[in-house]
N, C-alpha and C positions, 0 to 999 in steps of 0.2 A: 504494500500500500504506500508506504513513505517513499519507496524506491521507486514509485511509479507515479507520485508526485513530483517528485525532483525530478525525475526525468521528461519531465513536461505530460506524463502518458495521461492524463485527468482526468479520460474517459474510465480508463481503465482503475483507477485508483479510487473513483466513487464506487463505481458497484464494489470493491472490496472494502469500503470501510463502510457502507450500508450491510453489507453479508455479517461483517465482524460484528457490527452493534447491533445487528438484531440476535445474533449468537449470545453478545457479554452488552449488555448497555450500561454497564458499570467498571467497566476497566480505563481506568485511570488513564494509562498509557495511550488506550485505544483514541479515546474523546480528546486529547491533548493534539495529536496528530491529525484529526479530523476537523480541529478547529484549525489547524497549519494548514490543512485541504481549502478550508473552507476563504481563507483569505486570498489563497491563490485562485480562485475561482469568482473573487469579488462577492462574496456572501459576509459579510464582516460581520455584522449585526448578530447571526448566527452561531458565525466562530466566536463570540465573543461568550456567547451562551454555552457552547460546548466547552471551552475555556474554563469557565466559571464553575460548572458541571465537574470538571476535571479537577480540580482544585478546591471545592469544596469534598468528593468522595475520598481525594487524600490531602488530608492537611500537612500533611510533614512530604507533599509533594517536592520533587526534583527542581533545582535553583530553575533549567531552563525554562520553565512553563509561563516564568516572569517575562520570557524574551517574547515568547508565542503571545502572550495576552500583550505587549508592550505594542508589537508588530499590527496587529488588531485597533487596537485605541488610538495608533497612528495614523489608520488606514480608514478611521472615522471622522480621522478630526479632533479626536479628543486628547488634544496632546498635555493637557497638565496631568489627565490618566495616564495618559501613556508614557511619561515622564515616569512619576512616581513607580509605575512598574518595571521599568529599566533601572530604577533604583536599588532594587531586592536585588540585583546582580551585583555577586562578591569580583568577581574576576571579568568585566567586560569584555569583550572582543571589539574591535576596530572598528566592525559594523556595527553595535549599539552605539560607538559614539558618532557614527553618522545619522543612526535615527534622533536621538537624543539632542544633536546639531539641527536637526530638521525640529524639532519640536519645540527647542527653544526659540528659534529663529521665528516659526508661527506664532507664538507668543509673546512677538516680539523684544525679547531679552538678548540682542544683540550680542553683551558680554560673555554671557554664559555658552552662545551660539558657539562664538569667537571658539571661547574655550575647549570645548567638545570640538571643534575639528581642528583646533592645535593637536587635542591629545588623538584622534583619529590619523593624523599624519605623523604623528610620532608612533602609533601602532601600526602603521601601515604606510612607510612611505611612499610605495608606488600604489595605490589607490589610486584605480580608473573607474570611473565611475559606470562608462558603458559595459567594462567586464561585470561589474558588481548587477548594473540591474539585469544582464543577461542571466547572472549565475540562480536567479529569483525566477522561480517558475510560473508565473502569471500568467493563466488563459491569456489576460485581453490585454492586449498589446498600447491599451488608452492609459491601464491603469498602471503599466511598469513605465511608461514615458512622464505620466502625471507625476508620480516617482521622480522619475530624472530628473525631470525641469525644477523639484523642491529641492532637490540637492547639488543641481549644477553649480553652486557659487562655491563647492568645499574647494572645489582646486581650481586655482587664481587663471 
């Protein structure tokens, strides 16, 4: 299912995560992933419910779930949510400080903006941005450009 998200396969990656949760509709793992489905397919609203779903059946859930629900609230518009959920992450990667740069930035907090893609180019000096939103497996191709154009300014 995950392997056939990432690989753009999206047809084939819903009928397996519909097969799985009508098998287990309470598996953590499952509904976590399904809500990563669900963003890439522009259902946000929903992944944000599975998300939630995922997160409340395990409270002592895994650090990433914060990334998946962060990625979501971003892809709403809700970025002082989606902020705060990039927060719960101990060890960042390069890409949350590109979300987190995009979220300040909507929030107009310039400095903070600033900051997050200082610290994104010091995690990632060669940061392309075309590779990154290619490596995001989004059906619609409005919604990974919508994307690009909110973080075209990280490199000068």
């Amino acid at each position: 299912m995950v392997i056939s998200t990432l690989s753009g396969q999206v047809h084939r990656a819903g009928h397996h995560f519909e097969a799985g949760l009508a098998a287990n509709p309470n598996d953590d793992l499952l509904l976590i992933e399904y809500g990563r489905y669900l963003i890439y397919i522009d259902r946000p609203e929903e992944a944000l419910s599975r998300i939630r779903d995922a997160m409340r059946l395990n409270p002592l859930h895994l650090e990433w779930f914060w990334n998946i629900q962060g990625r979501s609230l971003h892809l709403l518009g809700r970025h002082a949510d989606a902020l705060a959920a990039f927060r719960h992450i101990t060890n960042p990667s390069y890409y949350h400080f590109g979300y987190m740069a995009a979220c300040y930035r909507a929030l107009g907090e310039s400095a903070a903006a600033e900051a997050m893609r200082a610290r994104l180019l010091e995690a990632e000096p060669n940061f392309d941005i075309a590779r990154f939103i290619a490596s995001l497996p989004h059906r619609s191709a409005e919604s990974a450009q919508r994307f690009a154009v909110e973080i075209e300014w990280l490199i000068p």
